[in-house]
N, C-alpha and C positions, 0 to 999 in steps of 0.2 A: 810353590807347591801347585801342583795339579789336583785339579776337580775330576773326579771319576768321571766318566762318563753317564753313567746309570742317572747319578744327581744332575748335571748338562741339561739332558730332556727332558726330564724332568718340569725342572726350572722353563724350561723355552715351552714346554708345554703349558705352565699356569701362566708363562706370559701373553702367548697365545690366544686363551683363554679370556682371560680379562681383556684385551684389545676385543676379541669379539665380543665380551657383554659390553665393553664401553659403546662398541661402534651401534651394538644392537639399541641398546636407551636411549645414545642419541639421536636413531631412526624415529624410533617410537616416540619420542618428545618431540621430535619436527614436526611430524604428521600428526600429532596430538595437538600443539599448537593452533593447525590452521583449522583445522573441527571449535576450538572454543577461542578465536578471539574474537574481540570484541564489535558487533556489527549492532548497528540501532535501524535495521528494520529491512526491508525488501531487497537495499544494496538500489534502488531508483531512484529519480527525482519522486516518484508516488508518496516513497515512503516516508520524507516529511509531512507532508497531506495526516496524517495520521494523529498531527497534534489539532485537527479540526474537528477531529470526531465529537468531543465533546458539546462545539456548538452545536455539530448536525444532529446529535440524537436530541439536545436540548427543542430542535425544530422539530422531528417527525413525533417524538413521545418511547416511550420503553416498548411497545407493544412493537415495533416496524424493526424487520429484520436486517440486519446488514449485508448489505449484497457489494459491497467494494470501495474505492477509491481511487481517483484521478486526478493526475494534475496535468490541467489544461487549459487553455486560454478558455473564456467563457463563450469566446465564437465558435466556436467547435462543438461547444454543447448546443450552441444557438440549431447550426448546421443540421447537426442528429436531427434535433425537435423536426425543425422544418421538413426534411426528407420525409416525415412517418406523412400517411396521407391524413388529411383533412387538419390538418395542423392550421393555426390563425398563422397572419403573418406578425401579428402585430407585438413584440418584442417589449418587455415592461422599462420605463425609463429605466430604473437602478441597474437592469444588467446590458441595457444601452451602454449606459456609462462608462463600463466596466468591459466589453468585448473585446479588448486588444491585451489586456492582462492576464499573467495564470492565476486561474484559480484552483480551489478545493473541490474537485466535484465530489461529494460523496451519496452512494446510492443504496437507496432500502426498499424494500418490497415486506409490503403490505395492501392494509386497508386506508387510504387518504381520504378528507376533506378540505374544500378549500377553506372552509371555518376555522378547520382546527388548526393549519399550518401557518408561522408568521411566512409576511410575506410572499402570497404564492401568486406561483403563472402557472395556468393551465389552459397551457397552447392546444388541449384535444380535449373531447366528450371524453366525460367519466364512465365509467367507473373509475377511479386512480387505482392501480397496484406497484405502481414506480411511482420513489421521490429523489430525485435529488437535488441535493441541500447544494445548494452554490455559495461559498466560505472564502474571504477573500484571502490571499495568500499571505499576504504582508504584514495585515492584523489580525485574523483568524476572526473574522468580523460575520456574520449573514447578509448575503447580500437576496437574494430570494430564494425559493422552494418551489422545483417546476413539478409539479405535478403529470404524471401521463399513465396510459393504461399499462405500458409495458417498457420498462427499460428500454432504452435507444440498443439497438443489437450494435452500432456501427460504433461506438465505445465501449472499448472493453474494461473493465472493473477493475481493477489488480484486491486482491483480498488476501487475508490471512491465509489461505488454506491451501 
């Protein structure tokens, strides 16, 4: 028996049809996909640094803003300091110790003293409005708190935002 025509296209048209909503969902769920899978932070090495925050604020207090994070060898923080002018040369044994490994830089801007921060080095004349909290990578450990007037501009922060 033959199928009228009229019913034919009918049919090839709801097949039609459905192939293009199939192909369209599965567009849309691909590209949906890569918008929500799963990523635990910057997509950088920075972005473990990020389970050391709670040392670092532990060191500067609630009141000092966060201004970033880095992960970098602690000579390179050394580096910065020294560059800024009138910087000491003189380097505190613990991050002696410690200059050929990455660490935690994390960095806040406020108001510092060297009273109030564990462990500080403060390679410049105060006023302080930059700290950062030097966090060792390995253990999420404090290794010190350098103090300066102004963030190192020659390290850049990676932050939330």
């Amino acid at each position: 028996m033959e199928v009228p025509r009229a019913l034919g296209r009918g049919r090839r048209r709801t097949l039609a049809t459905g192939v293009a909503l199939v192909l369209a969902l599965a567009l849309s769920a691909s590209g949906l996909a890569g918008c929500t899978s799963a990523r635990n932070g910057l997509g950088t090495h920075d972005s473990s640094c990020f389970r050391a925050l709670p040392a670092a604020r532990a060191a500067v207090g609630t009141a000092a803003i966060f201004a970033g994070v880095r992960s970098l060898p602690a000579s390179a923080l050394v580096k910065a300091v020294e560059a800024m002018p009138h910087a000491s040369q003189a380097v505190p044994p613990a991050l002696t110790a410690v200059l050929p490994e990455g660490m935690c830089l994390v960095a806040f801007k406020g108001n510092f003293a060297v009273d109030r921060v564990p462990s500080p080095w403060a390679p410049l004349p105060g006023p302080y409005r930059g700290a950062v909290v030097v966090v060792r990578f390995s253990n999420v450990k404090l290794v010190t708190t350098v103090l300066v007037p102004r963030l190192p501009r020659s390290i850049y922060f990676s932050d939330l935002h």
